[in-house]
Biopython code that builds the backbone (N, CA, C, O; Angstrom):
import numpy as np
from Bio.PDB.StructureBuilder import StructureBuilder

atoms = [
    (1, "UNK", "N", (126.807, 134.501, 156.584)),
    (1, "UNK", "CA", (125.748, 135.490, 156.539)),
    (1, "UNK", "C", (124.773, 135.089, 155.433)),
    (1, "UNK", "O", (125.195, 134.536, 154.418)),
    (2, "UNK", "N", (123.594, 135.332, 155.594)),
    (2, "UNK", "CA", (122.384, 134.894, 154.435)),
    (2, "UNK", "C", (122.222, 135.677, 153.348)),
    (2, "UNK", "O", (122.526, 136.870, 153.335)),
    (3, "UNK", "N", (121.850, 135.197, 152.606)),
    (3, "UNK", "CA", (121.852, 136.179, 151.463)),
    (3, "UNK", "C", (120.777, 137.289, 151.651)),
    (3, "UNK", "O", (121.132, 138.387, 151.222)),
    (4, "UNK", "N", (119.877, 137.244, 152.052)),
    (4, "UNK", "CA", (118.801, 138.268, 152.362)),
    (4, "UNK", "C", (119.440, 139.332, 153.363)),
    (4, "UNK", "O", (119.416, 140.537, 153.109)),
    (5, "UNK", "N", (119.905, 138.905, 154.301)),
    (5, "UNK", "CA", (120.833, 140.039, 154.971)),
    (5, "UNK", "C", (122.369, 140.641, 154.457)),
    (5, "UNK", "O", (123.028, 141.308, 155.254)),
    (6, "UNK", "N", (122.866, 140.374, 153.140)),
    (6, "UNK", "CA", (123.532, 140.898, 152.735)),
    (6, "UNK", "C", (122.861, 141.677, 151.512)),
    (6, "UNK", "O", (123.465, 142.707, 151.212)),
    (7, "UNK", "N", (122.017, 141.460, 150.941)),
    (7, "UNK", "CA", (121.066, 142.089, 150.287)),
    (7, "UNK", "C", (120.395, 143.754, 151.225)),
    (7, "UNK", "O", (120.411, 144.895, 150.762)),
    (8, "UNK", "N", (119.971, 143.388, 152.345)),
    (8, "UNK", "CA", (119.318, 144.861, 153.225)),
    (8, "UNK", "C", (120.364, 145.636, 153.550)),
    (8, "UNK", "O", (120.373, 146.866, 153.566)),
    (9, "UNK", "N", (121.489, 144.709, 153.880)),
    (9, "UNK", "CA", (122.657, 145.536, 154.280)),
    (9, "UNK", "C", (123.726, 146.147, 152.841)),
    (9, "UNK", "O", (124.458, 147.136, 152.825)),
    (10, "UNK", "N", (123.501, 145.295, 151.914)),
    (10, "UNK", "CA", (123.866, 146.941, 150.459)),
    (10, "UNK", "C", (122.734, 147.618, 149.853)),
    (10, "UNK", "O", (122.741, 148.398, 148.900)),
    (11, "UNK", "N", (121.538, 147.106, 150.713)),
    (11, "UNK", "CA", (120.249, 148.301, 149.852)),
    (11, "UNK", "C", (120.637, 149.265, 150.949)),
    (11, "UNK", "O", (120.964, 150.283, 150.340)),
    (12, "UNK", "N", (120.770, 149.475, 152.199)),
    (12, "UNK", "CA", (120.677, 150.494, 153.307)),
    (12, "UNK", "C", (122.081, 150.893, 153.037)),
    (12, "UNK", "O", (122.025, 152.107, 152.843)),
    (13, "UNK", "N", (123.178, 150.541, 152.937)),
    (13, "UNK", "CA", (124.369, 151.195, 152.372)),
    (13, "UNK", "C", (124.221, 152.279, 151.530)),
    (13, "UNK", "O", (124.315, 153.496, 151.689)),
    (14, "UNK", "N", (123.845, 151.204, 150.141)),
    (14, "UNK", "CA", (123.406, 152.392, 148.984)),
    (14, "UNK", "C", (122.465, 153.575, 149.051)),
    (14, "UNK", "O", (122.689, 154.620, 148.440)),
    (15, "UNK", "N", (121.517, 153.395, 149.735)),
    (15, "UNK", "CA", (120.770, 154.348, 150.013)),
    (15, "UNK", "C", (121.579, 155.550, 150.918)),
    (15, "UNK", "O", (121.444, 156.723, 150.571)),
    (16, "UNK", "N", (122.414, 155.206, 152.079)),
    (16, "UNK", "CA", (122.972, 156.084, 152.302)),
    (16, "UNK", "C", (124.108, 156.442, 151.943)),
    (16, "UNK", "O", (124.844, 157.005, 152.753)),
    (17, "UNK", "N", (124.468, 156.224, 150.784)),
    (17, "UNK", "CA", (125.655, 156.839, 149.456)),
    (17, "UNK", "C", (124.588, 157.863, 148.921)),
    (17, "UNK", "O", (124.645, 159.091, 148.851)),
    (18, "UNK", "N", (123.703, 157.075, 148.602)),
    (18, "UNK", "CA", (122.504, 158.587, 148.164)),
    (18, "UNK", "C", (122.559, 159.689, 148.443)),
    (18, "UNK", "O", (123.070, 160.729, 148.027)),
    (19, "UNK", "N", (121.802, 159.258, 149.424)),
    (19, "UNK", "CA", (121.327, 160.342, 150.923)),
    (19, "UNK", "C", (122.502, 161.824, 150.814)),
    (19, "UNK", "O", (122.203, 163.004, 150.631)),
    (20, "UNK", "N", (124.113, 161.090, 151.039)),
    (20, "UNK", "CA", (124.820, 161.830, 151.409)),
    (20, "UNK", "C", (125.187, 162.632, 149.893)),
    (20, "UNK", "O", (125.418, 163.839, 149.824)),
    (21, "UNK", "N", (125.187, 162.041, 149.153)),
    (21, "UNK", "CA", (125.475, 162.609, 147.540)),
    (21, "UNK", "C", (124.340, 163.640, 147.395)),
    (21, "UNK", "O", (124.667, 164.678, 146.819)),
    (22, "UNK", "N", (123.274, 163.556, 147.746)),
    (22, "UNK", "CA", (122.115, 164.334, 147.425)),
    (22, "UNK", "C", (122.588, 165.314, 148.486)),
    (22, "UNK", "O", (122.866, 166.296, 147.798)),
    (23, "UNK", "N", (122.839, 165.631, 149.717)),
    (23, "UNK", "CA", (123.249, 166.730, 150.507)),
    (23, "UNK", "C", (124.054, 167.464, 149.955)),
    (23, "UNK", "O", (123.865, 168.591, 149.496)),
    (24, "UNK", "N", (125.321, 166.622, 149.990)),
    (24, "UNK", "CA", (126.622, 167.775, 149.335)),
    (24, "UNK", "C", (126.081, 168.502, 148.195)),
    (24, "UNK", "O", (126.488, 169.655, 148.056)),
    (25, "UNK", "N", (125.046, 167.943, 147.154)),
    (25, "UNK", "CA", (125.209, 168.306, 146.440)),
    (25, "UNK", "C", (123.839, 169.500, 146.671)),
    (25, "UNK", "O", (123.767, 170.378, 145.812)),
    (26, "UNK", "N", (123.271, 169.508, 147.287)),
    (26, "UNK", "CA", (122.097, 170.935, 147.752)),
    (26, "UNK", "C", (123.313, 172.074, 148.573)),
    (26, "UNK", "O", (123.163, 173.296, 148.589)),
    (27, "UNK", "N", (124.404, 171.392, 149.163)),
    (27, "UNK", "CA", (125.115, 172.288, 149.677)),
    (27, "UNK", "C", (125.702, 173.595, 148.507)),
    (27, "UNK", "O", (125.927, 174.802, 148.416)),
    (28, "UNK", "N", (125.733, 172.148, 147.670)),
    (28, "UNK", "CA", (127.144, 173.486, 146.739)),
    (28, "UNK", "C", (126.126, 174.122, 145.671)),
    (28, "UNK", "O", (126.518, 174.887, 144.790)),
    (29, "UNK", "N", (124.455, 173.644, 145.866)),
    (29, "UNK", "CA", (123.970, 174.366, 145.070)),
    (29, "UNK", "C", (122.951, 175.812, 145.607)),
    (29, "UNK", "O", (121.991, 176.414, 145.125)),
    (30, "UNK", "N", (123.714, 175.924, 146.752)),
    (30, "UNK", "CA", (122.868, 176.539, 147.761)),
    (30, "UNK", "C", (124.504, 177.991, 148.012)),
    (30, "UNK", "O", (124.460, 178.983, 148.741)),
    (31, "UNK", "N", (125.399, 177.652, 147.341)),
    (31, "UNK", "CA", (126.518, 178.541, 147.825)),
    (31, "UNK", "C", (126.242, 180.126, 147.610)),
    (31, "UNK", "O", (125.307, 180.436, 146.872)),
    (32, "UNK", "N", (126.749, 180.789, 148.012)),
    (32, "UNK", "CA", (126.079, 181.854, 147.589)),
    (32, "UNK", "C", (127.435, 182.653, 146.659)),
    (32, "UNK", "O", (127.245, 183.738, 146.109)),
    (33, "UNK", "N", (128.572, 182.042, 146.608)),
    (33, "UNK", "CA", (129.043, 182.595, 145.334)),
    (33, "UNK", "C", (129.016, 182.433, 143.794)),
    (33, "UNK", "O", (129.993, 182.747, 143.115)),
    (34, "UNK", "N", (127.937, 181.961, 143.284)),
    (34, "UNK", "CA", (127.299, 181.300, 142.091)),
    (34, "UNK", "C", (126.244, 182.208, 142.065)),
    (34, "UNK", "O", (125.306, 182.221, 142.862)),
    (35, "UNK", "N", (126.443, 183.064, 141.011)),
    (35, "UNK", "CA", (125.916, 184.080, 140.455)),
    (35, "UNK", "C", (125.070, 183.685, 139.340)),
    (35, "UNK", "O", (125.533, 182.791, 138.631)),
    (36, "UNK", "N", (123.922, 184.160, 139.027)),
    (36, "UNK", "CA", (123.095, 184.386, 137.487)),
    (36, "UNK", "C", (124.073, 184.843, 136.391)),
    (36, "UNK", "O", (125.139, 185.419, 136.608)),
    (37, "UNK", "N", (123.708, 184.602, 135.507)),
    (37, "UNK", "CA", (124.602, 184.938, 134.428)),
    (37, "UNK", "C", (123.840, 186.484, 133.855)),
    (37, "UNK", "O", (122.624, 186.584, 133.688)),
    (38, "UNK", "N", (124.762, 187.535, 133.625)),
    (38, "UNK", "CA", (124.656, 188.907, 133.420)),
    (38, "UNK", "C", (125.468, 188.767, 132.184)),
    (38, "UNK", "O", (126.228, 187.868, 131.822)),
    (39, "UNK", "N", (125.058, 190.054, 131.544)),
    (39, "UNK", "CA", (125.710, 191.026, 130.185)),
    (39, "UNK", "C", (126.839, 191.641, 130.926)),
    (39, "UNK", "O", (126.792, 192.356, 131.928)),
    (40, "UNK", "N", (127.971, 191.184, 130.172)),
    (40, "UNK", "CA", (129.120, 192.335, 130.345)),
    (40, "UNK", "C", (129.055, 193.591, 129.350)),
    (40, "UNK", "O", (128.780, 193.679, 128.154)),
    (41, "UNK", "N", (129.357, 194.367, 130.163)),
    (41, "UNK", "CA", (129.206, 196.150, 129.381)),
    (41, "UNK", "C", (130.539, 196.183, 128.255)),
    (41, "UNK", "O", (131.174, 195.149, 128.046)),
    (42, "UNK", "N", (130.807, 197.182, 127.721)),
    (42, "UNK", "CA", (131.696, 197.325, 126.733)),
    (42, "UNK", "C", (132.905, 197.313, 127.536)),
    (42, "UNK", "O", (133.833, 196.625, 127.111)),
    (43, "UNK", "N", (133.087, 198.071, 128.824)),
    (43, "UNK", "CA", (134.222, 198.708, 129.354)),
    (43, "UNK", "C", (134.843, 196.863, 129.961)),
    (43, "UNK", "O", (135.988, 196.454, 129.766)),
    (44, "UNK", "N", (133.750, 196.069, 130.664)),
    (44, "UNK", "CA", (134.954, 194.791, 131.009)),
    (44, "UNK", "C", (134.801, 193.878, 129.672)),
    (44, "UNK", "O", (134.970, 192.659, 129.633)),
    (45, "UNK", "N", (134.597, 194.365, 129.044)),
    (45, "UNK", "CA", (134.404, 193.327, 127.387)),
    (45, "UNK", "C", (136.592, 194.135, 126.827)),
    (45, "UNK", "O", (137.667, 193.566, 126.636)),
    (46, "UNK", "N", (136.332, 194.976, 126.812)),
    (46, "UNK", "CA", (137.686, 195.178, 126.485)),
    (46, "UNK", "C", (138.648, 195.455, 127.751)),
    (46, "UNK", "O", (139.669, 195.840, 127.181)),
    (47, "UNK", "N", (138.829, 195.475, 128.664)),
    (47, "UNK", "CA", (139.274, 194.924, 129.878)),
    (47, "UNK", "C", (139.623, 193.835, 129.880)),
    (47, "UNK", "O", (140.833, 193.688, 130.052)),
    (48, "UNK", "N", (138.691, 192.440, 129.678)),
    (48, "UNK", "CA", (139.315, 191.074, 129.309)),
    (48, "UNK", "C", (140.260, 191.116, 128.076)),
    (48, "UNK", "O", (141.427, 190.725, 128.130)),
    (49, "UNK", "N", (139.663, 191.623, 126.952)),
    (49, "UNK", "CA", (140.370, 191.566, 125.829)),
    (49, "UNK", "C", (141.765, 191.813, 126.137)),
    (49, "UNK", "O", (142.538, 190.878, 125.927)),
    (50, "UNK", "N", (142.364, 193.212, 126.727)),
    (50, "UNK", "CA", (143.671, 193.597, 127.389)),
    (50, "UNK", "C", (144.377, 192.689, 128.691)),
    (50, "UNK", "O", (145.548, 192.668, 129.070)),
    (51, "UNK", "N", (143.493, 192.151, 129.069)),
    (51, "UNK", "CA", (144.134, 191.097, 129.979)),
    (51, "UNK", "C", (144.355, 189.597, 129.415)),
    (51, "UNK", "O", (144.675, 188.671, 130.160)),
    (52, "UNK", "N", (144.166, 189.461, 128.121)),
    (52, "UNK", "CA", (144.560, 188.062, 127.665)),
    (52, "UNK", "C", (145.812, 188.066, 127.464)),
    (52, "UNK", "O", (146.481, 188.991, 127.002)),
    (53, "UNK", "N", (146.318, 186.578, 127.955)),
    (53, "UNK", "CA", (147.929, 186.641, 127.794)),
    (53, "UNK", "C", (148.248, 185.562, 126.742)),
    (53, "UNK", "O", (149.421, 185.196, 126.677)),
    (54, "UNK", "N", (147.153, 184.892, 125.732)),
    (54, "UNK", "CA", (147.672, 183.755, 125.256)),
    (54, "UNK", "C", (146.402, 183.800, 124.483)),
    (54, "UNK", "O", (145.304, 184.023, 124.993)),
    (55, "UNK", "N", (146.645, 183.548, 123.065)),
    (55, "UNK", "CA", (145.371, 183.180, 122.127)),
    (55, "UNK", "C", (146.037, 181.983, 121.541)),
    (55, "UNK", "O", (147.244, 181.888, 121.318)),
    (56, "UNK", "N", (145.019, 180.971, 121.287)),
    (56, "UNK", "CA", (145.568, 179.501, 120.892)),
    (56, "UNK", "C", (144.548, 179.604, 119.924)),
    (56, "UNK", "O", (143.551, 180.097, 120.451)),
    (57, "UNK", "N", (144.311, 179.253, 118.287)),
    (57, "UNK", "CA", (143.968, 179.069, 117.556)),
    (57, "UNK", "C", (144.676, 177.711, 116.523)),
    (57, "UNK", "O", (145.730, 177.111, 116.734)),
    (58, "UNK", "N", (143.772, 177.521, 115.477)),
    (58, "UNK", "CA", (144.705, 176.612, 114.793)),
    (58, "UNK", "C", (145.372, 176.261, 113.855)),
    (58, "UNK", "O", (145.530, 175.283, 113.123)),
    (59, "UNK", "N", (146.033, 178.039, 114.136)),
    (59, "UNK", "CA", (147.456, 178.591, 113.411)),
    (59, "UNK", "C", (148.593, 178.051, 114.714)),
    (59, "UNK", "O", (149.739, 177.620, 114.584)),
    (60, "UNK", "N", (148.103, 178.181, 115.471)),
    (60, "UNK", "CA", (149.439, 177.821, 116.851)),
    (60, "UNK", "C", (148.572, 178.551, 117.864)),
    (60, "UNK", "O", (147.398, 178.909, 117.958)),
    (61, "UNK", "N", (149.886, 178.617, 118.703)),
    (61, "UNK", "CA", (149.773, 179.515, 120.352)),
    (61, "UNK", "C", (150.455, 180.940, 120.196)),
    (61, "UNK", "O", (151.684, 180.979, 120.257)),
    (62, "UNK", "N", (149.711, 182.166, 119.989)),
    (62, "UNK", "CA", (150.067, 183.499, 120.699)),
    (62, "UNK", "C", (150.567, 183.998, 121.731)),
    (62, "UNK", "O", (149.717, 184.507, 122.461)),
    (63, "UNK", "N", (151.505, 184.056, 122.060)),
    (63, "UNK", "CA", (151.351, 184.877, 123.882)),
    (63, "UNK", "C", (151.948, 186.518, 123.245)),
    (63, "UNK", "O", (152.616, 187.052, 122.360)),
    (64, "UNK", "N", (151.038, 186.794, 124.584)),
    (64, "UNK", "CA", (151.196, 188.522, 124.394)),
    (64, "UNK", "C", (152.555, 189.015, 124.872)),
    (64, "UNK", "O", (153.004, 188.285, 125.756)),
    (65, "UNK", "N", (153.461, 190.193, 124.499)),
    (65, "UNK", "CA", (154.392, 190.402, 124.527)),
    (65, "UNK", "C", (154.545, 192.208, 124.395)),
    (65, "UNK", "O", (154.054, 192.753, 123.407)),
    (66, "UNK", "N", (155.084, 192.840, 125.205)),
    (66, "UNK", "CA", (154.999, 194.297, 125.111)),
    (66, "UNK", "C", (155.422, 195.096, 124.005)),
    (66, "UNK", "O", (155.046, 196.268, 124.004)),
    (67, "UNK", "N", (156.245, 194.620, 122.915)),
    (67, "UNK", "CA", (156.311, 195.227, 122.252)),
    (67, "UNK", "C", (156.278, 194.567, 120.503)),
    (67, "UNK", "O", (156.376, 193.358, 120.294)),
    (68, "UNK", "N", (156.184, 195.196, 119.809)),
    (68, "UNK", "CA", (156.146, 194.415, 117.922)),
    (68, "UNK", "C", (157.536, 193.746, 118.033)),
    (68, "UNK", "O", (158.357, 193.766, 118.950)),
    (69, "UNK", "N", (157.548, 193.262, 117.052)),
    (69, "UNK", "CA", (158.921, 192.797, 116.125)),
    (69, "UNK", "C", (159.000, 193.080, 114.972)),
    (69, "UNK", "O", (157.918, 193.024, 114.387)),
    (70, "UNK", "N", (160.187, 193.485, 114.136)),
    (70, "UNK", "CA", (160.337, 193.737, 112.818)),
    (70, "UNK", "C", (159.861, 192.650, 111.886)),
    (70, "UNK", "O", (160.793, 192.116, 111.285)),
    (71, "UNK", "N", (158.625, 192.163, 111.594)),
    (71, "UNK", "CA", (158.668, 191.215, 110.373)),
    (71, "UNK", "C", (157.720, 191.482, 109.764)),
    (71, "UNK", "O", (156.655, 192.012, 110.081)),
    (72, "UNK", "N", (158.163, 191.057, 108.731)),
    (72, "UNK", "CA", (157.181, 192.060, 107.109)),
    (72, "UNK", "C", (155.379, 191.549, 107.483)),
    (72, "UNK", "O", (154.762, 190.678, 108.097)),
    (73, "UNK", "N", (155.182, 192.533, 106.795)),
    (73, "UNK", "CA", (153.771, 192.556, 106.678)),
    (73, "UNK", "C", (152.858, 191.137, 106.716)),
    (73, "UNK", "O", (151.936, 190.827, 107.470)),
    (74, "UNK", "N", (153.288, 190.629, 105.948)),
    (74, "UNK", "CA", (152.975, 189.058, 105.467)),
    (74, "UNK", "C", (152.824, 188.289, 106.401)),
    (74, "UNK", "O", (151.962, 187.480, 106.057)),
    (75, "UNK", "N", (153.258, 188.028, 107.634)),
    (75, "UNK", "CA", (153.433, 187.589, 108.756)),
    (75, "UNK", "C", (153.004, 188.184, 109.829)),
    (75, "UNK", "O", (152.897, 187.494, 110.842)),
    (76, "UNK", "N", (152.630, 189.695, 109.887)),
    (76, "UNK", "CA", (151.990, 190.321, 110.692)),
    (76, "UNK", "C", (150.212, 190.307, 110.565)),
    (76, "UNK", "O", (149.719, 190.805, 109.552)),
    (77, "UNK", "N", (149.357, 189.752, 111.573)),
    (77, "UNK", "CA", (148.072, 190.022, 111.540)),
    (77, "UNK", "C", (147.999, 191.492, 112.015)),
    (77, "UNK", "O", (148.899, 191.971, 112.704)),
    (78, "UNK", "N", (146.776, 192.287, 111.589)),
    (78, "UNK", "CA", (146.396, 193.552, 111.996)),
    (78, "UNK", "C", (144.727, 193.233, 113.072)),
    (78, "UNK", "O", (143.971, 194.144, 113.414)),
    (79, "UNK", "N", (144.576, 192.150, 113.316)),
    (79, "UNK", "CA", (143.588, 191.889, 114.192)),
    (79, "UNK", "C", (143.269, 190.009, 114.509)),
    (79, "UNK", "O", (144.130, 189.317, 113.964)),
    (80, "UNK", "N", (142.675, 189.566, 114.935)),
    (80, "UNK", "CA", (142.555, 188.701, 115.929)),
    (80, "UNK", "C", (141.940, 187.146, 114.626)),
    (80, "UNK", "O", (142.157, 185.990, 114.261)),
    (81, "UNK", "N", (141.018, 188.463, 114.436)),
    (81, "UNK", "CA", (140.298, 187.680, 112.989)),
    (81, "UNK", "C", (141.373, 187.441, 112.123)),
    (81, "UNK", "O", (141.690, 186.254, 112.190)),
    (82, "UNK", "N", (141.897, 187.920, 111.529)),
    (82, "UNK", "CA", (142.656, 187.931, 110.156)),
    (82, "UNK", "C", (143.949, 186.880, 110.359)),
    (82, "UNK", "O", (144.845, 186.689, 109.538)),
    (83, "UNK", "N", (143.832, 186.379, 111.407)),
    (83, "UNK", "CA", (145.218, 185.194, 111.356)),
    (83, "UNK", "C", (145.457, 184.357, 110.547)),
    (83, "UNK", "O", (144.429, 184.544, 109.897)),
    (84, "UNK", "N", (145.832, 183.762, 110.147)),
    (84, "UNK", "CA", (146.274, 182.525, 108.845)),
    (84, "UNK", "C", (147.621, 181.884, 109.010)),
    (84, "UNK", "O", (148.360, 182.192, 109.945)),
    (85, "UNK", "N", (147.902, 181.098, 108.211)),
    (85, "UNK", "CA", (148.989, 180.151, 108.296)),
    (85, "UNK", "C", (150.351, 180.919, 108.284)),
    (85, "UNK", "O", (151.192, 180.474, 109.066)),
    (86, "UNK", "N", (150.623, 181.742, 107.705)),
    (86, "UNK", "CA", (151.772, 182.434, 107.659)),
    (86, "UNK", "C", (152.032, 183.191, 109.035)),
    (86, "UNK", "O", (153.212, 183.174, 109.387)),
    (87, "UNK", "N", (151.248, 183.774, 109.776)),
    (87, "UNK", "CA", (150.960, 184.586, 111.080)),
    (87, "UNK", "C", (152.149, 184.400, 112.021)),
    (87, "UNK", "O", (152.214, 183.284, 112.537)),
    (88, "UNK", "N", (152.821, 185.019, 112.249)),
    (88, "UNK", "CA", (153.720, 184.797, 113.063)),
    (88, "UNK", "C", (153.754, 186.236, 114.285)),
    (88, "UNK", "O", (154.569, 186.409, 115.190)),
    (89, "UNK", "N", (152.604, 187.083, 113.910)),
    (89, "UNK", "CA", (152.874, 188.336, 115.107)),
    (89, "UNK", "C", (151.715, 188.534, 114.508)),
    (89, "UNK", "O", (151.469, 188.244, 113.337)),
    (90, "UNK", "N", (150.526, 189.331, 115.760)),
    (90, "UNK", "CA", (149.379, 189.531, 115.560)),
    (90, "UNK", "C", (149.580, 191.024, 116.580)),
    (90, "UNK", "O", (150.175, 191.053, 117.658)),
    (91, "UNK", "N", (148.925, 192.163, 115.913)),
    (91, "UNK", "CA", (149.246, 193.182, 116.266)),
    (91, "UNK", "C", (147.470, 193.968, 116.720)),
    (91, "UNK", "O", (146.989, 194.788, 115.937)),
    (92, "UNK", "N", (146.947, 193.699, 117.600)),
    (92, "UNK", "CA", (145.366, 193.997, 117.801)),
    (92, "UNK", "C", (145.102, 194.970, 118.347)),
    (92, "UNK", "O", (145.621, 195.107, 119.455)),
    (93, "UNK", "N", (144.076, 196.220, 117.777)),
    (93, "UNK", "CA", (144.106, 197.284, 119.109)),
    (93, "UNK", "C", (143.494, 196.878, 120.316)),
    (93, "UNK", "O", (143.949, 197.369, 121.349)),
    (94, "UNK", "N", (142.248, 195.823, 120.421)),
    (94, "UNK", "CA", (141.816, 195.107, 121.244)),
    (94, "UNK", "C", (142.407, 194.613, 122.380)),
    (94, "UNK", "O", (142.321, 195.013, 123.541)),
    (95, "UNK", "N", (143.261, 193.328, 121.716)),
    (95, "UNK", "CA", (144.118, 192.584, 122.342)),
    (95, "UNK", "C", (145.391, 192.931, 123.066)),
    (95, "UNK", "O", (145.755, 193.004, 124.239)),
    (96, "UNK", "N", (145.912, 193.113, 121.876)),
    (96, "UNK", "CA", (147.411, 193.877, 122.399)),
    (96, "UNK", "C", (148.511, 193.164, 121.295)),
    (96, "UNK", "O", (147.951, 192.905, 120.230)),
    (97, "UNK", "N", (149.723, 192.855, 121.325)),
    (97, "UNK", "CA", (150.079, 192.143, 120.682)),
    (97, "UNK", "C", (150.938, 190.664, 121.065)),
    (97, "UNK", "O", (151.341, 190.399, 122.198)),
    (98, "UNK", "N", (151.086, 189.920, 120.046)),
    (98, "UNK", "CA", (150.917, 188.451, 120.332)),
    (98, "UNK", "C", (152.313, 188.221, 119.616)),
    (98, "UNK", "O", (152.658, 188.945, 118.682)),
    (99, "UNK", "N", (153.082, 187.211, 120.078)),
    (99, "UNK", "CA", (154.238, 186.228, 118.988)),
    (99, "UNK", "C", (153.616, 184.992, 118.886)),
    (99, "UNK", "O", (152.933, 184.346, 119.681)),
    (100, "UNK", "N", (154.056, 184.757, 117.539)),
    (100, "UNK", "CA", (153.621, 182.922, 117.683)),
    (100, "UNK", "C", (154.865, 182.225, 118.018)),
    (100, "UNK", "O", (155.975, 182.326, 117.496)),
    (101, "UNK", "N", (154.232, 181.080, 119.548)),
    (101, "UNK", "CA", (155.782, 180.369, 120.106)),
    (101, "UNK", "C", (156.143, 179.779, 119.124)),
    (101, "UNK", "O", (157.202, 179.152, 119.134)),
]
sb = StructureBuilder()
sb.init_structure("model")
sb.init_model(0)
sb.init_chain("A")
sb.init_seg("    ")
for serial, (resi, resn, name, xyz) in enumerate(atoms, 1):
    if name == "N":
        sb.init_residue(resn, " ", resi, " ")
    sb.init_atom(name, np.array(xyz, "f"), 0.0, 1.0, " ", f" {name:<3s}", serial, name[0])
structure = sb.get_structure()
């Protein structure tokens, strides 16, 4: 085969790698479940907050758990903010409460 015809035949290839990349991609920008971005109100702002099951910071990993544990103060956070190295139970009215794994 000549080089000039292997040349038309990967420009017309590539072009239709294009072609088809440029479709899919008007498809998925054309979906109609892709919403504008909106303000969440107070009520699903703490709704999420109560549905988190895991805060990872870089004190460790939290997961939420239904009830406290007995450990002294020192080790207990009283909110989300206030975590630190010692933190081993985070107790949030927000959140809910957390153990560190």
């Amino acid at each position: 085969m000549k080089r000039g015809t292997k040349v038309v035949i990967l420009a017309s290839l590539t072009m239709s790698l294009i072609g088809a990349a440029t479709i899919s991609t008007n498809s998925f920008a054309l979906n109609e479940t892709v919403t504008a971005p909106r303000k969440m109100s107070k009520e699903e702002i703490n709704a999420t907050k109560q549905l988190t099951g895991v805060i990872n910071n870089e004190f460790g990993k939290f997961v939420k758990v239904s009830s406290p544990k007995d450990l002294p103060d020192a080790e207990t956070a009283n909110s989300v903010e206030n975590v630190n190295a010692k933190t081993k139970q985070i107790i949030d009215p927000e959140y809910g409460i957390f153990l560190k794994e």
